[in-house]
VEXVOMI-421298 format. One record per atom (N, C-alpha, C): x, y, z. Coordinates in pm, whole numbers, padded with zeros to 5 digits, always signed. Layout:
residues N
XYZ/...
END
This chain:
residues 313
+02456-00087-00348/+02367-00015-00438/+02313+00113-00374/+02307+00120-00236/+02277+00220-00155/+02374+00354-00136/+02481+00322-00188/+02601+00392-00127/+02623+00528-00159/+02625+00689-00128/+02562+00797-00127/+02721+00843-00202/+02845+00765-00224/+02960+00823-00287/+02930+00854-00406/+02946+00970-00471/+02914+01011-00578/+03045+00972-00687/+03141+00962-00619/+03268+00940-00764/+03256+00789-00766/+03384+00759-00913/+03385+00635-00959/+03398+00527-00877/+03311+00421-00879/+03337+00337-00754/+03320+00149-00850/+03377+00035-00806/+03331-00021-00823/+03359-00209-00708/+03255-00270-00782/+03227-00373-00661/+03244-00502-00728/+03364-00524-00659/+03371-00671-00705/+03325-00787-00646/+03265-00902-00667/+03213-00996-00560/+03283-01108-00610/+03342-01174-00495/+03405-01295-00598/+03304-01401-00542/+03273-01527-00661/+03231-01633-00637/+03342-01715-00595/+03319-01776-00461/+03433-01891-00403/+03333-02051-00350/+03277-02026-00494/+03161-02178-00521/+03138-02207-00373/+03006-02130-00289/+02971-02143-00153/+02866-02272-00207/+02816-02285-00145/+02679-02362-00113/+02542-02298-00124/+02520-02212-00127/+02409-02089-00096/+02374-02044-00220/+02256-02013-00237/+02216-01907-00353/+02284-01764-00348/+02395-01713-00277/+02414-01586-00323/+02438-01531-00458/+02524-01615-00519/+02564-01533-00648/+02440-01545-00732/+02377-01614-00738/+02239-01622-00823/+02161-01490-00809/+02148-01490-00620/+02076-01380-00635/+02133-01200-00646/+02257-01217-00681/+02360-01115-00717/+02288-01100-00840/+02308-01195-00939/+02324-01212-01061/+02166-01170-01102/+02076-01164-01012/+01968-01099-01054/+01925-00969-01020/+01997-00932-00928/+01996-00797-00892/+02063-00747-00952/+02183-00722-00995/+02267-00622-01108/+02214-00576-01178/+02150-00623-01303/+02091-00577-01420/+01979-00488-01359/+01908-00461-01297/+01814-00413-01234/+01882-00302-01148/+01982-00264-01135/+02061-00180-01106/+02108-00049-01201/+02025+00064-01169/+02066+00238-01257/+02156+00293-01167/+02311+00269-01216/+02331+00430-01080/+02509+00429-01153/+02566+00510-01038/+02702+00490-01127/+02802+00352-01055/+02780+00247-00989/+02884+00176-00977/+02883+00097-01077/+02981+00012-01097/+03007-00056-01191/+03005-00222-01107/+02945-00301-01107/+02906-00400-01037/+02986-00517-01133/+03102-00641-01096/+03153-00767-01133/+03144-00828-01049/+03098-00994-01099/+03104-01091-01010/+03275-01166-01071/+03312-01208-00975/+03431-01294-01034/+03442-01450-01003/+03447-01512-01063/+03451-01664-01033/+03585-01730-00993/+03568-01852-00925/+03689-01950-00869/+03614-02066-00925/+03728-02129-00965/+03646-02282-01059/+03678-02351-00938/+03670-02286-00785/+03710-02405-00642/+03658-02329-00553/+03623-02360-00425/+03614-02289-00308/+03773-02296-00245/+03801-02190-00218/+03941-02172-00221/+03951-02097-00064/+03836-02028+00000/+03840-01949+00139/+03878-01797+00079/+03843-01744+00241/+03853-01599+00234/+03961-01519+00202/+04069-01552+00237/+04178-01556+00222/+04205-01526+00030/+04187-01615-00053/+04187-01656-00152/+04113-01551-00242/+03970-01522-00171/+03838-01425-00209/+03946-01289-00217/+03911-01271-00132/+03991-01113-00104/+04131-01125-00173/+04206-01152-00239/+04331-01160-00305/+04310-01124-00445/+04197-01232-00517/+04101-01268-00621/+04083-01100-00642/+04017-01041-00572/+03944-00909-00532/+04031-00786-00575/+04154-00795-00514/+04207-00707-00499/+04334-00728-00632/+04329-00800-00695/+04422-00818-00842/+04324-00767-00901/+04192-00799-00968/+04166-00755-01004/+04066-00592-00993/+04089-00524-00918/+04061-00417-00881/+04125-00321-00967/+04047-00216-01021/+04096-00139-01081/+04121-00002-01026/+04062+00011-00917/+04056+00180-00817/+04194+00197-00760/+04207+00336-00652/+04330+00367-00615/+04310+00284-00501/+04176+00254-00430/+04145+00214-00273/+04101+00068-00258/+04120-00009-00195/+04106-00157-00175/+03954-00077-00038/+03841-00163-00051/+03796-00185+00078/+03716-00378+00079/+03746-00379+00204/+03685-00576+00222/+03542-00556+00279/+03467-00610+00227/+03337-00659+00329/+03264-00798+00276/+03308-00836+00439/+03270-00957+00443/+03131-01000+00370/+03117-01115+00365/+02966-01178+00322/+02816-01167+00394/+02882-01189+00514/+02778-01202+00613/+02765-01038+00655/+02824-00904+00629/+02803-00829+00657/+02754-00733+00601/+02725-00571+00690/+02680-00455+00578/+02780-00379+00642/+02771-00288+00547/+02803-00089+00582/+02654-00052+00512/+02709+00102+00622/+02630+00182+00618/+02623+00226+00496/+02471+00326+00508/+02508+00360+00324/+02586+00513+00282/+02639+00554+00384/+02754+00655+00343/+02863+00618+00383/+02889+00486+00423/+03020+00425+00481/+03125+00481+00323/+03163+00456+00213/+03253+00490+00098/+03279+00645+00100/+03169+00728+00097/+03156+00879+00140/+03245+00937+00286/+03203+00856+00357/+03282+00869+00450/+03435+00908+00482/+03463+00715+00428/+03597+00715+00447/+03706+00766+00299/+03631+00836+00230/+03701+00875+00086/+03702+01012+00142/+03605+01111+00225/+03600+01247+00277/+03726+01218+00317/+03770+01144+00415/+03926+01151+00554/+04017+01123+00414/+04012+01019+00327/+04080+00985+00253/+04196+01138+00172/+04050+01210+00119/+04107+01331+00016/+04173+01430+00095/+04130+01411+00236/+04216+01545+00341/+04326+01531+00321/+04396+01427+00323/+04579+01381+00338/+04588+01300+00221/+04652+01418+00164/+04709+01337+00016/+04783+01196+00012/+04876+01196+00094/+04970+01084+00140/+04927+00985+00215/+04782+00941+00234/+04729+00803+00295/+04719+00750+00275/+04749+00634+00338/+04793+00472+00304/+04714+00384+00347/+04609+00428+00465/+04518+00328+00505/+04358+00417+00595/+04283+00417+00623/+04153+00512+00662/+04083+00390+00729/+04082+00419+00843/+04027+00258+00962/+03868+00350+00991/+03781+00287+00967/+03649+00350+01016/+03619+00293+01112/+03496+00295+01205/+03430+00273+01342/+03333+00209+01297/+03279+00060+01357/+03177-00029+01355/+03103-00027+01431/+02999-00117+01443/+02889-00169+01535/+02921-00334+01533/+02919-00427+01641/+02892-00551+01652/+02787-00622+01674/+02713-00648+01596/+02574-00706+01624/+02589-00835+01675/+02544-00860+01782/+02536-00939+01850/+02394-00999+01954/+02309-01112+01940/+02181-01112+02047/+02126-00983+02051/+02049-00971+01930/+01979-00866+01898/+02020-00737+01916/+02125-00723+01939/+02167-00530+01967/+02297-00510+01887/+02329-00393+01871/+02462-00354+01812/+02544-00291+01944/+02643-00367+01939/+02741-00281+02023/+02866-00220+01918/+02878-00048+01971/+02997-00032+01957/+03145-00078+01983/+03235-00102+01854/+03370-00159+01865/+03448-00031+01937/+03428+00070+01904/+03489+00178+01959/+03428+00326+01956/+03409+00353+02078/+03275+00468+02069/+03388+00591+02010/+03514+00626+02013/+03594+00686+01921/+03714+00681+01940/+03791+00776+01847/+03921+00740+01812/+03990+00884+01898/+04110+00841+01929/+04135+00953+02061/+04218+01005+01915/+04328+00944+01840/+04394+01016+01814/+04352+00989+01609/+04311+01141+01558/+04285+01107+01393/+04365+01100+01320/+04513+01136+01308/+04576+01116+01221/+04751+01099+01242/+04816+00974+01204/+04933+00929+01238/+05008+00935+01158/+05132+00989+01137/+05208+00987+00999/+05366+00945+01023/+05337+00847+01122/+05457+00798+01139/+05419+00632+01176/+05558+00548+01167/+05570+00400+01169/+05480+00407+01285/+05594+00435+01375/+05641+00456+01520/+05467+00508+01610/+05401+00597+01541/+05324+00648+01633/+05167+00532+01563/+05151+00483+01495/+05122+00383+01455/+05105+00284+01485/+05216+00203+01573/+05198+00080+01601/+05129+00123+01788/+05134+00224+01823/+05155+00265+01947/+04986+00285+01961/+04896+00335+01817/+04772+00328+01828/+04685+00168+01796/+04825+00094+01790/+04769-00073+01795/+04838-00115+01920/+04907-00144+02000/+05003-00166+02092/+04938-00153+02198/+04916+00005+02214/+04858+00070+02343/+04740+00128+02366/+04667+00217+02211/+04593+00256+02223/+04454+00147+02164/+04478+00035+02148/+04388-00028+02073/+04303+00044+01973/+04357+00140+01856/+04298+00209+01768/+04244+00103+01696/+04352+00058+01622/+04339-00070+01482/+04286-00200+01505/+04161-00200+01468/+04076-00347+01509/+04128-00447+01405/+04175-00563+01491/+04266-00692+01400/+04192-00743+01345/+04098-00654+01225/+04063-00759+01100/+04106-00650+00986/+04054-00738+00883/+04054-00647+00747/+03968-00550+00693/+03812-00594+00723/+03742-00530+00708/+03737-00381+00732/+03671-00308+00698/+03654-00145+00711/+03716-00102+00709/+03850-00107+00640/+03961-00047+00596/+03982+00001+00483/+04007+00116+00457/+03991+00151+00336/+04190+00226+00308/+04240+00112+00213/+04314+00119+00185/+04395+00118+00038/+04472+00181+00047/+04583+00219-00094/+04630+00146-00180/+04589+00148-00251/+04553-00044-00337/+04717-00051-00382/+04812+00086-00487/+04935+00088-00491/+05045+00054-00368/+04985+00129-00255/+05058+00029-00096/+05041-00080-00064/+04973-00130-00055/+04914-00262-00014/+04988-00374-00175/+04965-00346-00268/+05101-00399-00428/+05162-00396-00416/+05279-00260-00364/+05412-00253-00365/+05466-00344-00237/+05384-00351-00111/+05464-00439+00021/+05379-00619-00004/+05322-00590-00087/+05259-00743-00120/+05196-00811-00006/+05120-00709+00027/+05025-00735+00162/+04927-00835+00115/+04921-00956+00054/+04855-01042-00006/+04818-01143+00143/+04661-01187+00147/+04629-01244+00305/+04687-01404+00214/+04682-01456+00311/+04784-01612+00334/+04630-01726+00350/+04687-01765+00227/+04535-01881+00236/+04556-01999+00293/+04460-02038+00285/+04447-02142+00368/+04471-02159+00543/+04448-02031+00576/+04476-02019+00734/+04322-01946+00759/+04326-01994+00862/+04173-01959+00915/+04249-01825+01024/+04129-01721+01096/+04180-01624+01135/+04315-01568+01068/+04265-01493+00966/+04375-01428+00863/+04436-01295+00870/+04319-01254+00936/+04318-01087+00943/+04397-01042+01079/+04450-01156+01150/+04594-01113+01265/+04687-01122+01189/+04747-01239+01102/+04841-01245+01038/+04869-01154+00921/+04787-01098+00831/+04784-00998+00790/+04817-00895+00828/+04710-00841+00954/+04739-00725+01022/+04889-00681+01032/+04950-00789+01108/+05124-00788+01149/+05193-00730+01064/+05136-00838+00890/+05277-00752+00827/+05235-00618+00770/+05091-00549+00772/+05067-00429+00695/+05128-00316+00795/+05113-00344+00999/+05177-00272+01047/+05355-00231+01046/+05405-00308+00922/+05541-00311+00916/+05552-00218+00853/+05498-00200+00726/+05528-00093+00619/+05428+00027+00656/+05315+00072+00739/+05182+00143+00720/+05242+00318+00789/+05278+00436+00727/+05347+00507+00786/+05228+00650+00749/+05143+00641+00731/+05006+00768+00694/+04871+00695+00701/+04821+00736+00824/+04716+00659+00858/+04598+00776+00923/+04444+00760+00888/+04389+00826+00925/+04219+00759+01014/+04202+00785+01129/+04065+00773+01200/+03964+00855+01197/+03827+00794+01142/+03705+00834+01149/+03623+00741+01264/+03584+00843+01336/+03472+00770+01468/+03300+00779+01379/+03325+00839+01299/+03183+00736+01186/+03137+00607+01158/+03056+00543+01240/+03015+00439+01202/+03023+00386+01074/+03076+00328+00977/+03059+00305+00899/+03013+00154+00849/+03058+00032+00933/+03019-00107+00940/+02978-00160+00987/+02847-00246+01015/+02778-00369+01069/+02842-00503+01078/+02900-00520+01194/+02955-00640+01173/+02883-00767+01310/+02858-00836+01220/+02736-00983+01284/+02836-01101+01277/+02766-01136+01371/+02811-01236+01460/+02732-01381+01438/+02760-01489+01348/+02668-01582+01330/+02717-01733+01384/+02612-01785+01454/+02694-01945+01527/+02705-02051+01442/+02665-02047+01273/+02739-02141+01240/+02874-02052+01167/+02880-01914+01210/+03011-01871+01073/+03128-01997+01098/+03228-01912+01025/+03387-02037+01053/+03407-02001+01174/+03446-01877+01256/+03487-01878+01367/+03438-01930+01497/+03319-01954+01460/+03195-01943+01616/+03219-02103+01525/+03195-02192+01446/+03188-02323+01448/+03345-02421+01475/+03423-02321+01425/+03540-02397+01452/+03611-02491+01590/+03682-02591+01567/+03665-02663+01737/+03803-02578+01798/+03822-02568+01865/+03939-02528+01986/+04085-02537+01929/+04059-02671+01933/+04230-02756+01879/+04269-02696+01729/+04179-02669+01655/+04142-02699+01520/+04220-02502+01486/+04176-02416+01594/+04172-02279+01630/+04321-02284+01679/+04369-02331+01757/+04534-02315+01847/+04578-02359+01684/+04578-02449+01630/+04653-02506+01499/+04711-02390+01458/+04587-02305+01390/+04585-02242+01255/+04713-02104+01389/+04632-02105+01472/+04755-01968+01597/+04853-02002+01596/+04926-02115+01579/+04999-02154+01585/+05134-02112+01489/+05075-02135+01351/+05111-02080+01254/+05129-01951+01256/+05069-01896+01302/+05066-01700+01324/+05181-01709+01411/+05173-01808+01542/+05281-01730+01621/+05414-01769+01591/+05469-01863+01491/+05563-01890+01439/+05608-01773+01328/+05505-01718+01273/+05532-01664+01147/+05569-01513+01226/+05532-01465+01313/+05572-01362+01416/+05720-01394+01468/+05748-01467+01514/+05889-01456+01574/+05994-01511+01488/+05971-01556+01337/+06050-01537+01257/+06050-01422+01152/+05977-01319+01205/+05957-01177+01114/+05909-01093+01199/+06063-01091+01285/+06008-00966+01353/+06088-00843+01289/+06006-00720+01331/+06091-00601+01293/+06186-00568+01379/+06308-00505+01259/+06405-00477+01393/+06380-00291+01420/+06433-00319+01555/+06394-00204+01651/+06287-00242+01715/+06151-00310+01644/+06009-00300+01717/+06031-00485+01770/+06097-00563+01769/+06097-00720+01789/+06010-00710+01942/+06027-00622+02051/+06025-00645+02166/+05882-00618+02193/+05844-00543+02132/+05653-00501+02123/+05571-00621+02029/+05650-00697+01947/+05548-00722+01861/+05591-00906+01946/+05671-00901+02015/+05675-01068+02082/+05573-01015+02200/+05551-00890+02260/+05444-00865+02414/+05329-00873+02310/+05307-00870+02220/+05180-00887+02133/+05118-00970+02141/+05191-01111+02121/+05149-01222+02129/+05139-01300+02217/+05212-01246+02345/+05279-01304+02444/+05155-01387+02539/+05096-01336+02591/+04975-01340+02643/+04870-01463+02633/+04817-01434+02475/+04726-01494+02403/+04811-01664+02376/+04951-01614+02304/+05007-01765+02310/+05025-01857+02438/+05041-01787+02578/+05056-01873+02711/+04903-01906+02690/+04794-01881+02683/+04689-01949+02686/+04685-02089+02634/+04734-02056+02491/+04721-02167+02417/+04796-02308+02498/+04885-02229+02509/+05019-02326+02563/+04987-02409+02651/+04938-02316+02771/+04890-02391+02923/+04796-02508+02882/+04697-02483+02816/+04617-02558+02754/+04666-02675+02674/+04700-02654+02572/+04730-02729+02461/+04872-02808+02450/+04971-02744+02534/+05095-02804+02496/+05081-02925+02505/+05002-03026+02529/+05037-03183+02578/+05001-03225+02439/+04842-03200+02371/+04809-03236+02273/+04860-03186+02168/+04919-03043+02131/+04991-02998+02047/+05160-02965+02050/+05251-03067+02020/+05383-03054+02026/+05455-02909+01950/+05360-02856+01866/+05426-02754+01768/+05421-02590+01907/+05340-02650+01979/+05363-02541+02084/+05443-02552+02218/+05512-02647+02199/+05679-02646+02269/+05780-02589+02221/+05772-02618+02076/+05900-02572+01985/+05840-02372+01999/+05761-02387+01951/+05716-02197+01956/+05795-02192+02121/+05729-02231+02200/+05819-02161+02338/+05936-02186+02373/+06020-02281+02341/+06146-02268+02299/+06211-02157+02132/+06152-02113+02068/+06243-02042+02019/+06178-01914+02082/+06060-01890+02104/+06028-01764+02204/+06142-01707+02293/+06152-01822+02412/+06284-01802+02461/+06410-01761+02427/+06419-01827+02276/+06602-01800+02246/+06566-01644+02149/+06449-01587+02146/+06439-01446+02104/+06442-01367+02212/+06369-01364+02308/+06340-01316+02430/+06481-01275+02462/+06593-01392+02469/+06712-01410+02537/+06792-01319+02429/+06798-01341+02287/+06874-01236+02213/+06899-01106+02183/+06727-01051+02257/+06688-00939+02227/+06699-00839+02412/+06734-00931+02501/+06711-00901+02657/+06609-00862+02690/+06486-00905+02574/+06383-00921+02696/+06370-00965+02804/+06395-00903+02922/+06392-00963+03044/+06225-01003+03099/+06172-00909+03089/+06014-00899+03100/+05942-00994+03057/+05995-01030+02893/+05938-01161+02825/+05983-01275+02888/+06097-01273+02907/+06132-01409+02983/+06125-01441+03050/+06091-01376+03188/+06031-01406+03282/+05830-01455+03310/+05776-01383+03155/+05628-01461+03136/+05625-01554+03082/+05692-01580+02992/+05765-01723+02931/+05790-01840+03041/+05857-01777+03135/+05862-01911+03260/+05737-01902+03320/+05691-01809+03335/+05508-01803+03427/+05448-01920+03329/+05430-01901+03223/+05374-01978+03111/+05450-02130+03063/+05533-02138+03114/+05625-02283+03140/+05552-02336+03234/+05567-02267+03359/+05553-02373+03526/+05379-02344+03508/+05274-02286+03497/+05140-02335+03462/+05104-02415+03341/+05176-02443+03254/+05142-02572+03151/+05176-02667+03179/+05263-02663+03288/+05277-02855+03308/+05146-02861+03465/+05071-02716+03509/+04991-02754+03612/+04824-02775+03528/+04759-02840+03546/+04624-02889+03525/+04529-02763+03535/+04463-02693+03453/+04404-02640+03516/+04482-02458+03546/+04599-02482+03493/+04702-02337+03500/+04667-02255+03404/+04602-02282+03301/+04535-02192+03225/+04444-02074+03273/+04372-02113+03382/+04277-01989+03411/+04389-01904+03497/+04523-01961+03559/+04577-01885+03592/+04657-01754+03505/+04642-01814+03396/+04688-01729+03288/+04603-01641+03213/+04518-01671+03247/+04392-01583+03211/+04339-01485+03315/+04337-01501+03429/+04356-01404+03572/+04467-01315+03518/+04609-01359+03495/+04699-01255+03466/+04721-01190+03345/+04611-01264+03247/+04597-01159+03120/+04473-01035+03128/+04411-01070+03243/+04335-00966+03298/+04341-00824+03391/+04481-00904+03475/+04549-00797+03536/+04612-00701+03472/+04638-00752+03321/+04781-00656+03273/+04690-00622+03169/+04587-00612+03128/+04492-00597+03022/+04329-00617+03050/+04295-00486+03158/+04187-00491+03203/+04046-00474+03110/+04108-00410+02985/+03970-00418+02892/+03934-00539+02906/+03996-00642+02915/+03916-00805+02870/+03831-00803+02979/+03840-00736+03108/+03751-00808+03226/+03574-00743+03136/+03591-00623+03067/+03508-00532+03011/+03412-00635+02896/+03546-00693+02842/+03499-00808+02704/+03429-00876+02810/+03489-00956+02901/+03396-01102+02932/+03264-01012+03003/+03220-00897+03051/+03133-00878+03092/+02994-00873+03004/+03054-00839+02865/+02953-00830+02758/+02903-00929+02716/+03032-01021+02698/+02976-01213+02667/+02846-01212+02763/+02898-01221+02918/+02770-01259+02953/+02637-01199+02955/+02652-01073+02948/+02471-00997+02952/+02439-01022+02770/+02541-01005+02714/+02500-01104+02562/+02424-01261+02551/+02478-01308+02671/+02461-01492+02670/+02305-01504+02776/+02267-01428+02845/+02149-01442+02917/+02061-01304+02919/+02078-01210+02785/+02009-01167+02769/+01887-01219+02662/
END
């Protein structure tokens, strides 16, 4: 209701029958609302998940631009102004990634104090600002995207999977070839200990990854197969070291890992693939895998430093 965009805009909220008074108190705020958006609630005769919400959302959307925001979150109130300014510069854009804050133990931290590079108009230079430059933050949110692009490649999120917005991510970087960065704050994004992610148990979390990392190495792109298996590479030996005893579906993932690795001559992969073999059958080989996801990916030493002045501040 705050939002300083002056053209046609409108807001869909879907009801996904929560538990909570929100839509009630939606439903009393609207009418009490003068301005130009056009405000719908949409109903699910089920709680169906986020996944489901955002799909709901985006069929029925009538604009050129899809944007997600979560429940638990805000934007700013020129966040739409914003990313519709970068939007109208390049006729041909397909997606407009804005810059957040993470609220977290009372403070906001920046997700990215800015964007080195603003505008990509290729596959190729694209995946390289997710790959290498960590441009593209792996959710959905604050994205303001091409509602006809996102229809035509049927970028539809996959329900019933918890952490959606990696699996998503994957396949929108397949087709995404006009892309533009604003270092404008535009989103508040909070951090709550009962949300789904912060309540979810461990095992319950490798499951649903599990599924992602299967659905990755049977859709990989060709030419890019060898970047988008180092993608995962890492994050899945965690799981592995950990989990392989209690979860059998993460043997079979590292056996066909392997017979990709091997088709494609990843040599590089296959040789972390065995690092990640001979510490899952050791006790305790997990933190060794986490030492060497630190070596080869020193931002994380940066992440765990924040956890903690977050956790005893």
């Amino acid at each position: 209701m705050r939002q300083t965009y002056g053209g046609a805009m409108e807001c869909l909220i879907v009801d996904d029958c929560g538990t909570d008074d929100s839509i009630a108190i939606a439903e009393r705020m609207i009418p009490t609302y003068e301005g130009p958006i056009h405000f719908e609630i949409v109903h699910h005769e089920r709680n169906r998940g986020l996944s489901a919400a955002r799909n709901t959302g985006t069929t029925a959307a009538t604009g050129d631009y899809v944007y997600y925001l979560d429940s638990d979150d805000e934007i700013t109130d020129d966040c739409i102004e914003k990313l519709m300014e970068a939007a109208s510069q390049y006729p041909d854009i397909e997606l407009v990634q804005g810059n957040a804050l993470s609220y977290k133990k009372y403070r906001f931290d920046p997700l990215k104090k800015y964007y080195s590079i603003k505008h990509a108009t290729n596959n190729k230079e694209i995946r390289k600002c997710f790959y290498k430059k960590h441009q593209i933050p792996g959710h959905a949110w604050n994205k303001l995207i091409k509602r006809s692009f996102f229809l035509r490649h049927q970028l539809f999120f996959k329900e019933g999977l918890l952490w959606e917005d990696t699996y998503w991510l994957f396949f929108l970087l397949k087709y995404v070839n006009n892309m533009c960065f604003i270092s404008d704050v535009t989103y508040l994004q909070k951090s709550r200990p009962d949300s789904i992610v912060a309540s979810t148990s461990r095992k319950t979390y490798a499951q649903h990854r599990a599924i992602f990392y299967y659905n990755v190495l049977t859709n990989l792109t060709p030419t890019y197969e060898v970047s988008e298996m180092r993608y995962i590479l890492m994050e899945f030996a965690h799981f592995y070291s950990r989990l392989n005893r209690e979860l059998p579906e993460y043997k079979d993932i590292l056996s066909l890992y392997r017979e990709k690795a091997y088709a494609y001559r990843a040599y590089g992969v296959s040789l972390r693939l065995a690092i990640c073999y001979v510490f899952g059958k050791i006790k305790g080989g997990w933190l060794v895998i986490e030492i060497i996801r630190r070596f080869l990916y020193p931002a994380l030493i940066v992440l765990d430093f924040r956890k903690l002045r977050n956790t005893y501040q």
